[in-house]
N, C-alpha and C positions, 0 to 999 in steps of 0.2 A: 947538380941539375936533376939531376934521378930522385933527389931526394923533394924536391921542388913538384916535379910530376908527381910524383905517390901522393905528396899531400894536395895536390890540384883534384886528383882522382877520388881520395877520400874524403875531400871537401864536396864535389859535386854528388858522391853517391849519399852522403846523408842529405844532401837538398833536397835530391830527389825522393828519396825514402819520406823524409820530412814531410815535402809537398804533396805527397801520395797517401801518407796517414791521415790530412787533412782534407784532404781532397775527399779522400772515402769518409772521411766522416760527417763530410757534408751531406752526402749522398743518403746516409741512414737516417738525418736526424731533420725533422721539419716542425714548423711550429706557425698557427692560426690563431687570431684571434674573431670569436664573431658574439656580436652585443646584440640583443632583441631580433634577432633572426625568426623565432618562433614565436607560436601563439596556441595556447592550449584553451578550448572551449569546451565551460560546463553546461550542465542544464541546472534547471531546478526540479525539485518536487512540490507538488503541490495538490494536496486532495480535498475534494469537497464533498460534503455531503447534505443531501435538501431531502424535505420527505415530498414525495412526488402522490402519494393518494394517503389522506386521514381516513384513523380506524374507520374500516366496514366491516359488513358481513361476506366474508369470502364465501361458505359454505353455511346450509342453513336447512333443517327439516322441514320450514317452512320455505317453500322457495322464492315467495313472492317477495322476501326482502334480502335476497340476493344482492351485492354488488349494492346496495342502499347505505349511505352513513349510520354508523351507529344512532345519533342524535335522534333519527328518525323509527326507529325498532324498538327501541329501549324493552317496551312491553311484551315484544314477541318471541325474545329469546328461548332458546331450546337446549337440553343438557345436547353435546355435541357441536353444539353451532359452534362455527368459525369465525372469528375476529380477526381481522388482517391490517397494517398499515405499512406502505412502500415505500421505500428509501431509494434513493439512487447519490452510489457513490461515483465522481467523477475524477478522472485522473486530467489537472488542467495546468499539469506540469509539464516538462518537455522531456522528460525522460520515462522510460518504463519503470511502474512502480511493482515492488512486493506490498500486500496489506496486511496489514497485522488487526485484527478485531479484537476487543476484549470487550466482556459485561461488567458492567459498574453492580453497587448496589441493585438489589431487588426491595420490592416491599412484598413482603409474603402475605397473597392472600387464597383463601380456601377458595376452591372452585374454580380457579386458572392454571391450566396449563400453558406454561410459554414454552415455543418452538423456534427458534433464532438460529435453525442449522443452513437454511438458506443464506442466511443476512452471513454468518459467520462462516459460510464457502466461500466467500471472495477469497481470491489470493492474489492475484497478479491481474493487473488493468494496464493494456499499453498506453502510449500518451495519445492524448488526445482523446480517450474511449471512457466509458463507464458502464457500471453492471447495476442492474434492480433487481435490490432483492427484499425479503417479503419478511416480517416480524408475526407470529401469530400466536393468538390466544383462543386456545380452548375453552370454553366453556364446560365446567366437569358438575357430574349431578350433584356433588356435595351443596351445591349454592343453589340449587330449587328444587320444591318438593312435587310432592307428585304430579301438581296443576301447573307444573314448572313457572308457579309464582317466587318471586325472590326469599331467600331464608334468611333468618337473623336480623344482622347490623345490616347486611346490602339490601333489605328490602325498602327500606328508605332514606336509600342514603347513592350519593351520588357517585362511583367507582371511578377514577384518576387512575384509565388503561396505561397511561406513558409512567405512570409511577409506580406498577405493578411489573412494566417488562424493566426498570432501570434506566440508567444512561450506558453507553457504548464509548470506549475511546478507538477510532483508527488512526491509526499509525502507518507510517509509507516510509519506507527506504529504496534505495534502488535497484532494481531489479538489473538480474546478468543477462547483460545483454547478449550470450551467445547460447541461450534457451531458444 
């Protein structure tokens, strides 16, 4: 009988031991499943660019054709006068954009200075927003002579200002948003 009991005893203490290793390991170990719970929203980018004023006279020795189209001055130009035409780029994307500007080809001609430090300042346009900025051409003495009548080939001949500053590409990626 004694021997009956020992094994009743050793019998119940590994159930227990048994039911308690399992028990505990219920305890550490859990496990979920979850399908389309989330939802991750992009923007886009998206930049545009318009020319908002054709070349004028920004600045001019003559003042009276100040802020006048070129078409209408042609004969009044001065070494020094100002040629300008405005651009507005817009960010019409929904996210904050970086801009990246670059110059295309040029066509080299004597007697322009081109100035595109404006234009090529953008850097960053949040969305929704846009910046203007300004392309300009100098007029250098080399291209009239002392009656600041026209010299050479351009005295009669028609000058294609958009083909002297080049083309531009802008470029946009996203800008961080924790600037």
């Amino acid at each position: 009988m004694r021997k009956n009991k020992t094994i009743a005893f050793t019998l119940a203490a590994m159930i227990s031991v048994g039911a308690g290793a399992l028990g505990t390991k219920g305890l550490f170990t859990d496990k979920e499943t979850e399908t389309n719970k989330f939802t991750i929203t992009i923007g886009d980018l998206d930049v545009k660019s318009e020319v908002t004023k054709e070349w004028y006279v920004k600045s001019a020795g003559d003042k009276n054709i100040e802020g006048q189209p070129i078409s209408e001055v042609n004969n009044k130009l001065q070494p020094g006068d100002v040629l300008a035409k405005d651009i507005k780029i817009s960010n019409i994307g929904s996210l904050n954009q970086e801009i990246i500007i670059t110059a295309g080809n040029r066509t080299s001609v004597d007697g322009f200075i081109v100035d595109d430090t404006d234009f090529r300042n953008i850097k960053r346009i949040s969305a929704g927003n846009n910046e203007i900025a300004t392309i300009t051409l100098t007029l250098d003495s080399t291209m009239v002579d002392d009656k600041y009548n026209m010299k050479g080939e351009q005295a009669n001949h028609t000058i294609d200002l958009d083909n002297i500053v080049g083309t531009y590409t802008i470029d946009a990626k996203q800008a961080d948003t924790q600037k």
